[in-house]
C-alpha positions in Angstrom: 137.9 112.6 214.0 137.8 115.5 211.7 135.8 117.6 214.6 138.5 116.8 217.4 141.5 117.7 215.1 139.4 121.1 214.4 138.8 121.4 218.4 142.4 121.1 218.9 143.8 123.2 216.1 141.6 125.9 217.9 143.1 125.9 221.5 146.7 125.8 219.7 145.7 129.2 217.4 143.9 130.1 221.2 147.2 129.5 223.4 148.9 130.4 220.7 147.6 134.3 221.1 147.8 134.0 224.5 151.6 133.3 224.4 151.8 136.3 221.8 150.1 138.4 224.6 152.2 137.8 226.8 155.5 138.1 225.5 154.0 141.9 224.5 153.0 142.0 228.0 156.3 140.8 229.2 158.5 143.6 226.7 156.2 146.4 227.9 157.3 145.3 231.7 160.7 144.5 230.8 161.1 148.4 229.4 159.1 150.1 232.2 160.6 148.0 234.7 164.3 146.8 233.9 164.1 143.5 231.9 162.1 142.2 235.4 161.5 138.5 234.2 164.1 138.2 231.4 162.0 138.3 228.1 163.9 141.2 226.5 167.3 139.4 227.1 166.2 135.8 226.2 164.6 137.3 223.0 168.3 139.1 222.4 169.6 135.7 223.3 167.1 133.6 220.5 167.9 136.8 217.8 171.8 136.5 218.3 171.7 133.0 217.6 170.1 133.5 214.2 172.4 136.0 213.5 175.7 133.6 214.7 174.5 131.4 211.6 174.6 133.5 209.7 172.9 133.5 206.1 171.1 130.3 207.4 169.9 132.0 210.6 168.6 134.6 208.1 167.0 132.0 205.8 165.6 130.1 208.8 164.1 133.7 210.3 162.4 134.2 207.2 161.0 131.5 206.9 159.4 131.1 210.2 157.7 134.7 209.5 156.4 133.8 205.9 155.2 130.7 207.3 153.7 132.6 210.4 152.1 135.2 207.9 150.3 132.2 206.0 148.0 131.9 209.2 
């Protein structure tokens, strides 16, 4: 059991990158090429909705990258 949960906690930290990658990947298109499949706006859309709740959206944010930074 303990050797499946490790297997699986692999391909997450795995597609996990990959998703990472490609929202890079999507930013660096969205510049050169005009916001092309919508990552710059929908991240401008996810970063406006922290900042509509204001100190909570703030808390929240932070607490999402400390708990990102622990991996």
């Amino acid at each position: 059991m303990l050797k499946a949960m490790q297997t699986v906690n692999e391909w997450l930290g795995q597609l996990t990158e990959v998703a990472k990658t490609l929202v890079v990947i999507g930013i660096i298109v969205g510049i050169l090429f005009d916001d092309f499949f919508g990552v710059i706006a929908g991240l401008g859309r996810i970063m406006s909705q922290f900042g509509d709740a204001g100190f909570a959206g703030i808390l929240a944010l932070m607490i999402l990258v400390m708990w990102y930074e622990k991996k």
